[in-house]
C-alpha positions in Angstrom: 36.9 20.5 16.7 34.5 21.4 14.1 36.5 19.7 11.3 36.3 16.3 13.0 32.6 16.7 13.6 32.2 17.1 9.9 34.4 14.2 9.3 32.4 12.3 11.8 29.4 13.1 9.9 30.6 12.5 6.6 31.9 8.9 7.5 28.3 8.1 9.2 26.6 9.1 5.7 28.1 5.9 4.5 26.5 3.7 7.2 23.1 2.9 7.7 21.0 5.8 9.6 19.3 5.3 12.7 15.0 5.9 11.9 13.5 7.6 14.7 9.8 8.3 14.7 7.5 10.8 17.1 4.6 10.1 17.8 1.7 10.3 20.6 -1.4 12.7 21.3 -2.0 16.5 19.6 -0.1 19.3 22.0 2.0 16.9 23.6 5.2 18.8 22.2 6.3 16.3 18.9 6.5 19.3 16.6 8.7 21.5 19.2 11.0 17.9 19.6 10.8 17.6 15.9 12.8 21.1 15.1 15.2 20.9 18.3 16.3 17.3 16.9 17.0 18.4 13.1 20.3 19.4 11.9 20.7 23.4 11.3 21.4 22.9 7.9 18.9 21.2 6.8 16.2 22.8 9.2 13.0 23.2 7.9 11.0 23.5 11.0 7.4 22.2 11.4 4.6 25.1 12.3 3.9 25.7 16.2 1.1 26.5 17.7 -1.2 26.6 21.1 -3.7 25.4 19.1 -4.2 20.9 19.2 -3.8 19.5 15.8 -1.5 22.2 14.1 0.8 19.4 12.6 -1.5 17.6 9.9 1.4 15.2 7.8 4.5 13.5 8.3 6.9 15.3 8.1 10.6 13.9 7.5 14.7 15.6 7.8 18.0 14.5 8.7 18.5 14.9 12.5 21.2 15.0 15.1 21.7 14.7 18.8 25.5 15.2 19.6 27.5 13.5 17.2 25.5 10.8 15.9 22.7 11.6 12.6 19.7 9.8 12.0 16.7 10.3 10.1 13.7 11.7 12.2 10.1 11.7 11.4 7.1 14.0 12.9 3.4 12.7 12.4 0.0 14.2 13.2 -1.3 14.5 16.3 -2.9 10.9 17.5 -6.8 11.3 17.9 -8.4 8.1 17.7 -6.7 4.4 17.4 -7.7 3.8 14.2 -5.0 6.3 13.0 -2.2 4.8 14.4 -2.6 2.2 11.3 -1.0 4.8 9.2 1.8 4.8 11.3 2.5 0.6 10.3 4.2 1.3 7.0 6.9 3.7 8.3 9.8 2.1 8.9 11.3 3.0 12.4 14.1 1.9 14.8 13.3 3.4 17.3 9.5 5.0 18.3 9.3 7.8 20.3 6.3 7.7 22.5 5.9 11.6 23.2 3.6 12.5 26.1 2.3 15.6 27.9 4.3 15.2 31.2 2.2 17.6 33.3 -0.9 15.5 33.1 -2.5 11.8 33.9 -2.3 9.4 31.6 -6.3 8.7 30.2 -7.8 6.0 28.4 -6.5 7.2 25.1 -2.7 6.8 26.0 -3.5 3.7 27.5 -5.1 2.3 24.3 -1.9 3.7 21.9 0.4 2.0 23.8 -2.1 -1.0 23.2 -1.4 -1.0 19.9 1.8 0.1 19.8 3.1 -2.8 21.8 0.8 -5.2 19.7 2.2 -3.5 16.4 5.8 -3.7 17.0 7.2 -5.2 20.2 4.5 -8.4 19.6 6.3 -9.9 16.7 10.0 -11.4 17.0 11.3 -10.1 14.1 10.9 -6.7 14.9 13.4 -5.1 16.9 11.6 -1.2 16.7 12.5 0.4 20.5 9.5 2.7 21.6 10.9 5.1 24.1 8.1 6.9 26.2 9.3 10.6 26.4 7.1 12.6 29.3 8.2 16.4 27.7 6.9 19.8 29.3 8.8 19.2 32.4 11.1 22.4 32.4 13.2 22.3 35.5 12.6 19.3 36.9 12.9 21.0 40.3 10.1 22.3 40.3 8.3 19.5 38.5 9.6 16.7 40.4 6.2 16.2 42.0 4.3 16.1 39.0 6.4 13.3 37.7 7.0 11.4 41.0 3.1 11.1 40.9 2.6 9.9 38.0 5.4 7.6 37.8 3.5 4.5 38.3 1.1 5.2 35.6 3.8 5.4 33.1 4.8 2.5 34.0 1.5 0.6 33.4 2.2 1.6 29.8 4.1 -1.6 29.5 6.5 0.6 27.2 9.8 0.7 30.3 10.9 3.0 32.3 10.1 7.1 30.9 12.6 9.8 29.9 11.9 13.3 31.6 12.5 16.0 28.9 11.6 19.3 27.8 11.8 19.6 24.1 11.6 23.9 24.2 14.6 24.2 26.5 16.5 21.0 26.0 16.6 19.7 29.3 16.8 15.8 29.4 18.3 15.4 25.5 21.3 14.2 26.9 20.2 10.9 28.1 18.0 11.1 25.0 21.3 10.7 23.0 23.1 8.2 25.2 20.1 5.8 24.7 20.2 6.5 20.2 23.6 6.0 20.0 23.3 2.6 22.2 20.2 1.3 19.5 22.9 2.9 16.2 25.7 0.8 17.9 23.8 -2.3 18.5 22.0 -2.1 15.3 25.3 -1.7 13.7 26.7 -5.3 14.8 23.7 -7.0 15.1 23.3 -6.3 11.2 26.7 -6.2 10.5 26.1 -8.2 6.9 23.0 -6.6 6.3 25.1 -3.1 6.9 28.6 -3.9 4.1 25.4 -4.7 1.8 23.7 -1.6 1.7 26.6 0.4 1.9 28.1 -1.2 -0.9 24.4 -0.7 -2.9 25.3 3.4 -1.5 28.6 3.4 -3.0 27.2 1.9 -6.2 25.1 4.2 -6.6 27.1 7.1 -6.1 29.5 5.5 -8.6 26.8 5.8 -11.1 25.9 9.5 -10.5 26.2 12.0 -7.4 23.5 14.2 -8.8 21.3 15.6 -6.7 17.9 15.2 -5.8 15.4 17.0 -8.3 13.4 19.5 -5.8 10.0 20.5 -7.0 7.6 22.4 -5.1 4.0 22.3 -6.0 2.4 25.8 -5.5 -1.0 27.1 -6.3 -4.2 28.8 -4.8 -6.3 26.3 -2.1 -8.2 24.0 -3.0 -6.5 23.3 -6.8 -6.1 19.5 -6.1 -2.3 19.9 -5.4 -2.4 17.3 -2.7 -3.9 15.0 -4.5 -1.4 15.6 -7.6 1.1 14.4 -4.7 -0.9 11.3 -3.7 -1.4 10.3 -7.5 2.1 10.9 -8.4 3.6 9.0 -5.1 1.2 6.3 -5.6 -0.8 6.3 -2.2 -2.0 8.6 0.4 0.8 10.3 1.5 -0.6 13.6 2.5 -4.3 14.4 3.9 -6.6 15.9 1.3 -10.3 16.8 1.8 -12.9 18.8 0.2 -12.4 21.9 2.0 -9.0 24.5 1.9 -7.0 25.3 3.9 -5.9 21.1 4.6 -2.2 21.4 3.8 -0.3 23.8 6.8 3.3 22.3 6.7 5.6 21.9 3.4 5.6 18.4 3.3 8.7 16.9 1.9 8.6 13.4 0.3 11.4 11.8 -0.8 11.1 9.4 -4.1 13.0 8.1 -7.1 11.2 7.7 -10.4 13.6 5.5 -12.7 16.8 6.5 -12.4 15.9 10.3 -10.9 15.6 11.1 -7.4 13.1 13.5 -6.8 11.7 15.6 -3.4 8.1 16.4 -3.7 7.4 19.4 -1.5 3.7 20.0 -1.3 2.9 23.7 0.3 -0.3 25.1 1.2 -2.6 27.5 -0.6 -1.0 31.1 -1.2 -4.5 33.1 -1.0 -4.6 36.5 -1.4 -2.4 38.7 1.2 -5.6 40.5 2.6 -7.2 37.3 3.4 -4.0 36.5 6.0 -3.2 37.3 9.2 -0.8 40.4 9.5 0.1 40.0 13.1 3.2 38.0 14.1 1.5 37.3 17.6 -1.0 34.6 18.8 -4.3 36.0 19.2 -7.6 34.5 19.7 -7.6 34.0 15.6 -5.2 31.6 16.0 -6.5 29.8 12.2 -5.5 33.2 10.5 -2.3 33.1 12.3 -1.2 29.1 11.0 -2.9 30.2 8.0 0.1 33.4 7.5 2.9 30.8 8.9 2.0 28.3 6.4 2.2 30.8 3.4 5.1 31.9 4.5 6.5 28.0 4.8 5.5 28.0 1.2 7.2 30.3 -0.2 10.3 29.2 1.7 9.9 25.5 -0.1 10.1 27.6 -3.3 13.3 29.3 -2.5 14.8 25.9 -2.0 13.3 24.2 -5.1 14.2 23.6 -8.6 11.5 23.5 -10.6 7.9 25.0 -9.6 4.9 23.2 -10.4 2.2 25.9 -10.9 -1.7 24.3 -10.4 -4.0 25.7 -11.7 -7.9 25.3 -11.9 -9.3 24.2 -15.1 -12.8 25.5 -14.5 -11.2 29.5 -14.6 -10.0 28.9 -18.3 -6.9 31.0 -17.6 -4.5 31.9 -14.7 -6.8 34.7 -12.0 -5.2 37.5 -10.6 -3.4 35.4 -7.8 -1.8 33.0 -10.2 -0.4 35.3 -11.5 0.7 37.0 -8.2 2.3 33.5 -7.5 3.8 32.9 -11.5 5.5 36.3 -10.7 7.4 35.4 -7.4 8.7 32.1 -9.8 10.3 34.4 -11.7 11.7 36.6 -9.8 13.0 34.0 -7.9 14.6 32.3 -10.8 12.9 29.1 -10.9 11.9 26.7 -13.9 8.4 27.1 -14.8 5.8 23.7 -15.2 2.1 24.5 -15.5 -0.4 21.9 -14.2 -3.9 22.9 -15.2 -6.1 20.1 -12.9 -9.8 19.0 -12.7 -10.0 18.7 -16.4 -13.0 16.7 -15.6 -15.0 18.9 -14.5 -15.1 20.8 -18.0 -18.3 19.2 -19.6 -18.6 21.0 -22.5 -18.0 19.0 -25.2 -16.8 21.8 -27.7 -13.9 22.6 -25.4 -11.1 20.3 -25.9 -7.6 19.9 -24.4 -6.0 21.9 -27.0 -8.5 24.8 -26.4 -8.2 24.7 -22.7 -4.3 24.8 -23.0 -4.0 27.9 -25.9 -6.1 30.1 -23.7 -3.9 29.5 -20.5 -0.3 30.1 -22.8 -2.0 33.0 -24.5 -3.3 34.6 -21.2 0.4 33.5 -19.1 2.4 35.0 -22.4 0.5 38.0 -22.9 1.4 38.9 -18.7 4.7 37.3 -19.2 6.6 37.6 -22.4 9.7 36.0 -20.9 7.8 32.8 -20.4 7.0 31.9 -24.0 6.4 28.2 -24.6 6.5 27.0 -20.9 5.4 23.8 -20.4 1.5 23.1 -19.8 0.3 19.9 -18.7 -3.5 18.8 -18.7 -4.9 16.2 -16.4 -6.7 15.1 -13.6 -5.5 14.2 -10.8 -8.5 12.4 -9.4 -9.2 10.4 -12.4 -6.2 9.2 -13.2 -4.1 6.7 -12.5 -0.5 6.7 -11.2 0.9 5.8 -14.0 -0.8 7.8 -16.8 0.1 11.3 -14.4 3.8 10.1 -14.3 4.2 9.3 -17.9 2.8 12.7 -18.4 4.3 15.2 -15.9 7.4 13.7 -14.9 9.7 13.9 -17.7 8.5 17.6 -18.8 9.4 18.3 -14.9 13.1 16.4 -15.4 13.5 18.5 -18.7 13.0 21.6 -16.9 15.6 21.2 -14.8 18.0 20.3 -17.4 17.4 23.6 -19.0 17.7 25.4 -16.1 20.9 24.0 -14.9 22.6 23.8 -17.9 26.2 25.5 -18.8 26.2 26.9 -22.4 30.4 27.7 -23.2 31.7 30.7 -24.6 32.2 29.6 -27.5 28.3 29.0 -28.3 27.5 32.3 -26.8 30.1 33.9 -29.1 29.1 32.3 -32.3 25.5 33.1 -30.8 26.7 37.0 -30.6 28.1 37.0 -34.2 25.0 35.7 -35.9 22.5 38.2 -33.9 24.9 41.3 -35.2 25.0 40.1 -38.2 20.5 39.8 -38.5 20.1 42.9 -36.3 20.5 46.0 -38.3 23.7 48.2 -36.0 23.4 52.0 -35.4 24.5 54.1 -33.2 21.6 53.6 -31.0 22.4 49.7 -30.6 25.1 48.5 -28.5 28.3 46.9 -30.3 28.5 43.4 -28.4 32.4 42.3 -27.8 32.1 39.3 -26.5 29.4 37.7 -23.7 29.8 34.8 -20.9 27.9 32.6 -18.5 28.5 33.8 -14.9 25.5 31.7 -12.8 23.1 28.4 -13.6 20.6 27.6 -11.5 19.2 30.0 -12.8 20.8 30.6 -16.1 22.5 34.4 -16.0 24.4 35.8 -18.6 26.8 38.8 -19.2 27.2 40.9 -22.7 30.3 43.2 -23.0 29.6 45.6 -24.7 30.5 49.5 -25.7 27.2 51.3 -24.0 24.2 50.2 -22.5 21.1 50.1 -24.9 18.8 52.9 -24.4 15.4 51.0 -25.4 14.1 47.9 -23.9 13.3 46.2 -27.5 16.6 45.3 -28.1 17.2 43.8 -24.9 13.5 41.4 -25.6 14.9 40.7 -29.4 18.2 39.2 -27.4 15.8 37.1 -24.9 13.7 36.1 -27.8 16.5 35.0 -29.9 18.5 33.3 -27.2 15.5 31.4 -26.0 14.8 30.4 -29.6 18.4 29.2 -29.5 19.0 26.8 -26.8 15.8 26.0 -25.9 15.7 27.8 -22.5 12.0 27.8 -22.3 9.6 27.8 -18.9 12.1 30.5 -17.0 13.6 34.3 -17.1 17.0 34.4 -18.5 19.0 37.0 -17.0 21.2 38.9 -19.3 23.4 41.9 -17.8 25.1 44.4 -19.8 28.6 45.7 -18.6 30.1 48.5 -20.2 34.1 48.5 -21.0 36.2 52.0 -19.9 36.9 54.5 -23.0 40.6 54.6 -23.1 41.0 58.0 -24.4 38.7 59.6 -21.6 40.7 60.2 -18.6 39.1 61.4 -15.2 39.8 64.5 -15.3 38.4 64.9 -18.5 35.4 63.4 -17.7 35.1 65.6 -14.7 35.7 68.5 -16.8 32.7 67.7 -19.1 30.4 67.1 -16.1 31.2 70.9 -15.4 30.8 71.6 -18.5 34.6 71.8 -19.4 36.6 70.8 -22.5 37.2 67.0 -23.9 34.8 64.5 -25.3 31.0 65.9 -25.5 32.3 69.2 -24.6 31.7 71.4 -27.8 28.7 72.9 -26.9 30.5 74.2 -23.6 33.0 75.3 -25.3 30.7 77.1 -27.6 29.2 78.6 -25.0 32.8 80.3 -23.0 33.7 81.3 -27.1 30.6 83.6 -26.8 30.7 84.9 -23.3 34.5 85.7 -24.0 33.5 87.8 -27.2 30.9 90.0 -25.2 32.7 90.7 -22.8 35.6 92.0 -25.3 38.5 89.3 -23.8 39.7 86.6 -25.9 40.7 83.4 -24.5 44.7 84.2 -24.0 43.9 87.1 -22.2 41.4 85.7 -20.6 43.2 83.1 -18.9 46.1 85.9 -17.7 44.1 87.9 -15.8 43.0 84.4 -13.9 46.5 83.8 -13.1 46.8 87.0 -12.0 
């Protein structure tokens, strides 16, 4: 059963996806619809709260109801009608209308289905469905009155006939996916040409390359500018920005192709300091400190799933504070490729302090804390000031070049030929391991493993190796992991090795055997007789 359901999905990759949009008022439910409706696999669920207004962007993943996948889309609470008008560009099939079951339907409600009637079921060409979706009605049994009350009001909408759901405990989802795979099916043979021509375009494509998207998550302190790197790079105003932190809650994912390269921007949220965030797991009357914790933590999930991390940085420090660095050291330990942004160039007035100077003290101060991280890539802009273009010309091709080099397979043979010119430079002794041969177990990130005949006993060995390998192919912006494995001695047995642990004869054992030479002579024994009175 779950074999066909894969084979399901994989045939309905190749045709056209159903788009399905929520939208409608703040704590009406569309975030807790949003995570019920994406796939498992490619769940990353949008931050929940009591609070009105938690959900800021749009956010967009792959969904499923049953057996049929679409693409689904969550957006910001609705507040006023003028912000519906953001809503115009996105492309939807199908629009739905979520509303707070358990109460009347105000002035508000009645102007957003105004406009969304005006915006999309007006015009003949457009054949977008908006589904009114009353949600918070657990149990219809005991809510039955609620809704048989306000039954006529929904109605007045002008939107058809509502759907009773409850998005928490999945109550009502069933008609929900009777009524999607009705608008895939009839989208499928009312644009039956439309449909062979963008699957063929699919299966061109994939002919071409079956890469996969490029994943870069842009991380930093609030308030760096790193929504407004997104907006420049994307070319409009994807994602809010403002002059105050704290703007960005939920990673939002955009997808985008530059050229030839498909790329997913993930913008995060400021990572402040950890004392400066809520430690309870619990809602409490703080509930800003609690979304605050929730969106850190969503942050540092988008850089577990990334590529390359884009560190921004504030040009008006000079050099990388204290939680910088806090941040540049999760990137490494996590094993991601390494591009530093330094933003709000403009800001620097003084006319003595150049590019060059502003980007020497940031390496110097990141290499000094780092030494792994020698010549990572810094990139000098600002994001306010410039245009599109300019940002893209700049950024994105040091960003595609870092993932190269950390995805790339280097073959034994290099790493051997590598090995015999390093012992050849290095001056051998017994201190410094003899290196047999070495091989590349892991990319993404790079990780290496050296054979060898014992395990150095100084680190400076091990940084010559980084230093010299990094020097050698160019793998710059990112830890390399080298592991030493030591082979077995052949002429140690276990028993002898267990004898010399005690202290006993065999390899390393002179000393103890020193040591029984004496005791035997005070006592007046030698060995032979020694050993026959133990018998004995």
């Amino acid at each position: 059963m779950h074999s066909s359901e894969e084979n399901h999905a994989s045939i309905q990759k190749k045709k056209p996806r159903l788009q399905v949009c929520i939208v409608g008022p703040p704590n009406a439910g569309k975030s807790t619809l949003y995570n019920r409706l994406c796939r498992p696999s490619r769940r990353r669920p949008a931050l929940i709260s009591p609070t009105a207004g938690t959900t800021r962007d749009t956010l967009q993943a792959e969904g499923q109801l049953g057996g049929l996948i679409f693409d689904i889309m969550d957006t910001a609470g609705l507040t006023r009608t003028a912000q519906m008008a953001s809503l115009r560009p996105i492309r939807a099939d199908v629009i739905l209308f979520t509303l707070d079951g358990r109460e009347r339907v105000t002035r508000s409600v009645q102007e957003w289905a105004r406009w969304l009637r005006q915006s999309y079921l007006s015009s003949s060409n457009d054949d977008t469905r908006i589904l009114v979706l009353c949600n918070k009605l657990e149990h219809m049994t005991t809510h039955r009155d609620d809704f048989d009350e306000h039954w006529h009001e929904w109605l007045s909408l002008g939107l058809g006939e509502p759907l009773a759901i409850s998005a928490i405990h999945g109550d009502g989802l069933t008609d929900l996916a009777v009524i999607l795979g009705e608008e895939h099916e009839k989208r499928m043979h009312l644009n039956e040409d439309t449909a062979k021509q963008r699957s063929h375009d699919e299966k061109d494509e994939k002919d071409e390359g079956d890469d996969k998207p490029l994943i870069m998550a842009i991380l930093g302190r609030p308030n760096v500018g790193k929504s407004t790197l997104v907006n420049t790079l994307f070319g409009a105003e994807r994602v809010l920005t403002g002059p105050n932190p704290g703007v960005t809650r939920d990673a939002v994912t955009i997808p985008w192709q530059w050229k030839d390269h498909v790329i997913h921007l993930v913008d995060t949220a400021g990572i402040r300091k950890p004392q400066h965030t809520c430690k309870s797991h619990s809602y409490s009357a703080n509930d800003s400190a609690w979304l605050e914790e929730q969106a850190v933590q969503d942050a540092w999930r988008a850089l577990q799933f990334s590529h390359v991390a884009v560190l921004v940085l504030d040009a008006n420090a000079r050099q990388l504070t204290q939680q910088d660095l806090r941040i540049a050291a999760a990137i490494v330990e996590e094993g991601r490729a390494l591009v530093v942004v330094v933003n709000k160039m403009d800001t620097l007035l003084e006319e003595d302090y150049s590019v060059r100077n502003l980007e020497k003290d940031v390496r110097d101060h990141l290499e000094s804390r780092f030494p792994m991280l020698r010549k990572t890539p810094i990139v000098v802009l600002s994001a306010l000031h410039q245009n599109s273009q300019d940002i893209q010309k700049a950024l994105l091709p040091v960003i595609i070049r870092a993932e190269q080099r950390w995805q790339r397979k280097i073959t034994t043979g290099q790493l051997n030929q590598w090995m015999a010119e390093i012992q050849k430079e290095y001056t051998s002794g017994s201190d410094f391991p003899k290196i047999k041969y070495m091989v590349q177990t892991n990319t993404r990130p790079p990780a290496f493993v050296l054979f060898t005949n014992h395990v150095p006993a100084n680190d400076s060995y091990l940084r010559y190796l980084t230093r010299h390998f990094q020097d050698t192919f160019e793998l710059y912006g990112m830890a390399v992991r080298l592991f030493f494995r030591t082979s077995k001695n052949p002429f140690v047995s276990p028993s002898t090795t267990n004898k010399s642990a005690r202290g006993g004869s065999g390899l390393g054992g002179r000393a103890a055997r020193q040591e029984r030479k004496v005791k035997a002579l005070k006592s007046g024994e030698t060995g032979k007789r020694r050993r026959r009175t133990k018998r004995k």
